[in-house]
DOTIVO-181532 format. One line per field, with one value per residue (C-alpha): residue number from 1; z, y, x. Coordinates in steps of 0.25 Angstrom, whole numbers, plus 2048, in hexadecimal, padded with zeros to 3 digits. Last residue first. Example, Ala and Ser with C-alpha at 12.3 -4.5 7.8 and 13.67 -1.06 7.14 Angstrom:
BEGIN
n = [2|1]
c3 = [81D|81F]
c2 = [7FC|7EE]
c1 = [837|831]
This chain:
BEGIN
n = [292|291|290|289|288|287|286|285|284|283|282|281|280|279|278|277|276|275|274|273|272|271|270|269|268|267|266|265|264|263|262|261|260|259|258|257|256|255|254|253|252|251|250|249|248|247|246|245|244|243|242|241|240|239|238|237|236|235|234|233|232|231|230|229|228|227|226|225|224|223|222|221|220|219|218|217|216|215|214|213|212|211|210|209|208|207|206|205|204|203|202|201|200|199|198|197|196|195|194|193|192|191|190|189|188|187|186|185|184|183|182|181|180|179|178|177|176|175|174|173|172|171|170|169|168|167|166|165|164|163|162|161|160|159|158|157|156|155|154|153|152|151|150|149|148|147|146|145|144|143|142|141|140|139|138|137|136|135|134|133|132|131|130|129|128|127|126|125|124|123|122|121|120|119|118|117|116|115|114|113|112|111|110|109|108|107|106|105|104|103|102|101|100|99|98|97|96|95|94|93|92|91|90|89|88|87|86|85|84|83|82|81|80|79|78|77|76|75|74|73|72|71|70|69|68|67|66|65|64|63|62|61|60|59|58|57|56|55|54|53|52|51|50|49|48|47|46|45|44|43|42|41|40|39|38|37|36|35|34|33|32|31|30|29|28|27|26|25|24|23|22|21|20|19|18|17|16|15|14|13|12|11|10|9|8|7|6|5|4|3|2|1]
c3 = [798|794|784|77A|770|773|76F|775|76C|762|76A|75F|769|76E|75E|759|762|760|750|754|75E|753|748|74F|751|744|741|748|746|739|735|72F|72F|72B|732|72C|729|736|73C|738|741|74B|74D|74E|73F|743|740|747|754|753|754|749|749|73D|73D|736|732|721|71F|723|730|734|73F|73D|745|745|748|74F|747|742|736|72A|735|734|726|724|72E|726|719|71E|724|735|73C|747|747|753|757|75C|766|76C|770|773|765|75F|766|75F|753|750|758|74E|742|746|746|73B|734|73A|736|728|725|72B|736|73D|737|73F|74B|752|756|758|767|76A|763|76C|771|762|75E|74F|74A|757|761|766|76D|779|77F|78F|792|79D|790|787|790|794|785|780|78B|787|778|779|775|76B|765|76A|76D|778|776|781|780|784|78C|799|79D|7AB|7AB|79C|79D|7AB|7A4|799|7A3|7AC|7A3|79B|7A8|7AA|79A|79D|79D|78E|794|798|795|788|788|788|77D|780|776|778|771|76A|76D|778|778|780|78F|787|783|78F|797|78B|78E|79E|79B|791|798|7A6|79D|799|78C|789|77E|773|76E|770|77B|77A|780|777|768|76B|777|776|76B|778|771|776|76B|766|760|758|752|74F|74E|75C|760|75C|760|76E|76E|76B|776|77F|77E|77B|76B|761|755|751|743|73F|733|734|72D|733|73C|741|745|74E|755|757|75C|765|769|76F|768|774|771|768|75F|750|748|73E|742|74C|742|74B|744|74B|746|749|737|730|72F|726|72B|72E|728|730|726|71E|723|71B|71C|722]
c2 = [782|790|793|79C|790|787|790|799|79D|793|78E|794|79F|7A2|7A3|7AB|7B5|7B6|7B8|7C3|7CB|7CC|7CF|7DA|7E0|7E0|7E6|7EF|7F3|7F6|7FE|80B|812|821|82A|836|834|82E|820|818|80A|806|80B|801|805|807|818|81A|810|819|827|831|83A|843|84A|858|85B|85C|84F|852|856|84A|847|84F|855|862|865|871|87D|880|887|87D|872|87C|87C|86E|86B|876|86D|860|864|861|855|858|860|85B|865|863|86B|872|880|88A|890|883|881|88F|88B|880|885|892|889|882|88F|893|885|886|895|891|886|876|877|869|85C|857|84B|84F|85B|864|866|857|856|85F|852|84F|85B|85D|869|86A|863|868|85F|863|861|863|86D|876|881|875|873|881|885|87A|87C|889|886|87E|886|88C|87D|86F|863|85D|857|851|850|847|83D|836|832|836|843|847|843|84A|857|859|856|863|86B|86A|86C|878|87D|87C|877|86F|867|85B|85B|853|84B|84F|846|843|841|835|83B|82D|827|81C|818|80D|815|822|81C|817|825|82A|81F|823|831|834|827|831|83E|83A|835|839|844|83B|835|82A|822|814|816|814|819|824|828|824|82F|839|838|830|837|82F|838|832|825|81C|80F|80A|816|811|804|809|812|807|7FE|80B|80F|81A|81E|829|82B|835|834|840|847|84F|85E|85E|86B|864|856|85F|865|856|852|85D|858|84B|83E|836|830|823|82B|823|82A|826|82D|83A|83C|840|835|831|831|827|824|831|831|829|82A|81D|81B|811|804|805|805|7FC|7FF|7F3]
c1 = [F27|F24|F1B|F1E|F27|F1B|F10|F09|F02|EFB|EEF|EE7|EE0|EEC|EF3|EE6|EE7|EF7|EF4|EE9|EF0|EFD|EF2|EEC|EFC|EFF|EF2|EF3|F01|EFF|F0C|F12|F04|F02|EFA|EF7|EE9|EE6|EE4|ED6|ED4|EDF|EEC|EF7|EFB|F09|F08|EFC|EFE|F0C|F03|F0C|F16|F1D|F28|F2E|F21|F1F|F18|F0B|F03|EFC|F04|F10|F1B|F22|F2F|F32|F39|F2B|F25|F29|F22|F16|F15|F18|F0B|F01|F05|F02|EF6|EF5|EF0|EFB|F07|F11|F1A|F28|F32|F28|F2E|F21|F27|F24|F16|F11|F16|F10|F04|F04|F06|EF9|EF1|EF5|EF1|EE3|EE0|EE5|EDD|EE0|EEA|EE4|EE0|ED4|ED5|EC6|EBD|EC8|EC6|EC4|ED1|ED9|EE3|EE5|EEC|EEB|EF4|EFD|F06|F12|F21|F24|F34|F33|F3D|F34|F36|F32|F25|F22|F21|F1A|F0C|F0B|F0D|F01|EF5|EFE|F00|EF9|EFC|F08|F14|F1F|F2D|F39|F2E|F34|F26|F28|F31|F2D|F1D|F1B|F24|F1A|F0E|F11|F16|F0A|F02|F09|F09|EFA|EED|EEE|EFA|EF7|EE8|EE9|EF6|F04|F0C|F18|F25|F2F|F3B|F3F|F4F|F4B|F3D|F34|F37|F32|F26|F20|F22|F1C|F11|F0F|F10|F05|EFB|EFE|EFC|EEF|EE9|EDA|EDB|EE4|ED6|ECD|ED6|EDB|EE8|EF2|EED|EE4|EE9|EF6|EF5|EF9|F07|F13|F1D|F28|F33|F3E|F38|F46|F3E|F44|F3C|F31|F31|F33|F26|F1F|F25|F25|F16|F0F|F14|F13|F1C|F25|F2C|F38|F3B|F49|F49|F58|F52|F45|F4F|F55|F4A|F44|F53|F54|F45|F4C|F4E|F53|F61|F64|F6B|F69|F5F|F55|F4A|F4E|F5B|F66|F70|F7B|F88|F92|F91|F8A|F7A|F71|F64|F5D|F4E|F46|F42|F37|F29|F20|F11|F09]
């Protein structure tokens, strides 16, 4: 199991809070003034996924400042080959879950395939179904010029959007598989136009996915947004990864950029197989579990 050292606390003056997003001691909502914030005083952040509230409770207690409840339940939640499946119903009803586990993290929502590819109407439509039932502080959705439509109306309706571009996994059948995106000129132009392109439409994040290292610095040098990486190198101003990903709960190969803090798999296995072996053995319940 890799060792993960103790949370890092920044020093800040005695009765004064620190604004730090990791780290900092206000006990209010993260909100994207925060995010904007943290992108002026060159602050990196962590976001990770979750789609449930126990999980989504630990986290926060951790001090992660933006959880996002991304269409990966798919994958990783709901059993599903890919992200292209989940509904808006699943969407909302795990955001919804998140937000009652969390108290400080901006709970992010992902719009799901076929929410929001008809229009900015139907964008609208869903945006505002996961803020007023789910309780989400903002909601993401993939994709860069095609999308900026959809962004615009959003913000100016005052629902926070956070972009998606480089990789976007809901257009996978269209790219043939999970391939790292903004390769050769053409590519990397084209990718610097929908960073741009979903930053003028006023999201106040992008994510850049699957995307070189030195093509992702170059757009988060370009940007007054933050950017954050998946696959994208160290230079984006935060980074986000799937939490089954991060805590080694995912089974079989994970990606290239993943890192694992944890083998919760295992942990986990051995946990099912030691209470197993105690019903079969007679040795649970014992005396001390049992009502008399």
């Amino acid at each position: 199991m890799t060792h993960v050292s103790p949370a890092h606390k920044p020093h800040h003056p005695e009765g004064q809070p620190s604004k730090a997003l990791y780290g900092g001691t206000t006990s209010r909502r993260i909100t994207v003034r925060d995010i904007a914030a943290a992108k002026e005083r060159g602050e990196k952040w962590p976001m990770l996924t979750a789609y449930d509230a126990m999980t989504a409770s630990v986290f926060d207690e951790a001090g992660i400042p933006v959880i996002l409840v991304g269409d990966s339940m798919g994958n990783c939640h709901l059993g599903y080959e890919s992200t292209v499946p989940v509904t808006m119903d699943e969407v909302a009803l795990l955001s919804a879950a998140v937000v009652r586990g969390t108290k400080r993290a901006l709970v992010v929502g992902d719009l799901p395939f076929g929410s929001y590819q008809e229009g900015a109407v139907q964008a609208l439509r869903n945006a505002t179904r996961l803020i007023k039932e789910a309780g989400v502080g903002a909601v993401k959705l993939e994709g860069g010029e095609r999308s900026a439509h959809q962004i615009d109306l959003l913000v100016r309706s005052g629902i926070p959007v956070m972009a998606h571009v480089g990789l976007t996994p809901q257009s996978v059948n269209a790219y043939g598989g999970y391939r790292v995106q903004g390769r050769g000129e053409e590519a990397a132009q084209q990718l610097l136009r929908d960073a741009k392109a979903v930053q003028d439409a006023g999201a106040f994040a992008v994510v850049l996915e699957l995307v070189p290292a030195e093509l992702a610095a170059e757009v988060t040098g370009s940007l007054h947004i933050p950017t954050i990486g998946i696959g994208a190198g160290v230079e984006c101003d935060a980074q986000v990864l799937v939490w089954t990903d991060m805590a080694g709960l995912t089974g079989g190969r994970v990606p290239r950029f993943v890192k694992q803090y944890a083998q919760l798999r295992e942990v986990l296995g051995d946990a099912a197989r030691a209470f197993a072996e105690d019903v079969v053995g007679g040795a649970y319940p014992a005396e001390e579990h049992s009502f008399h």
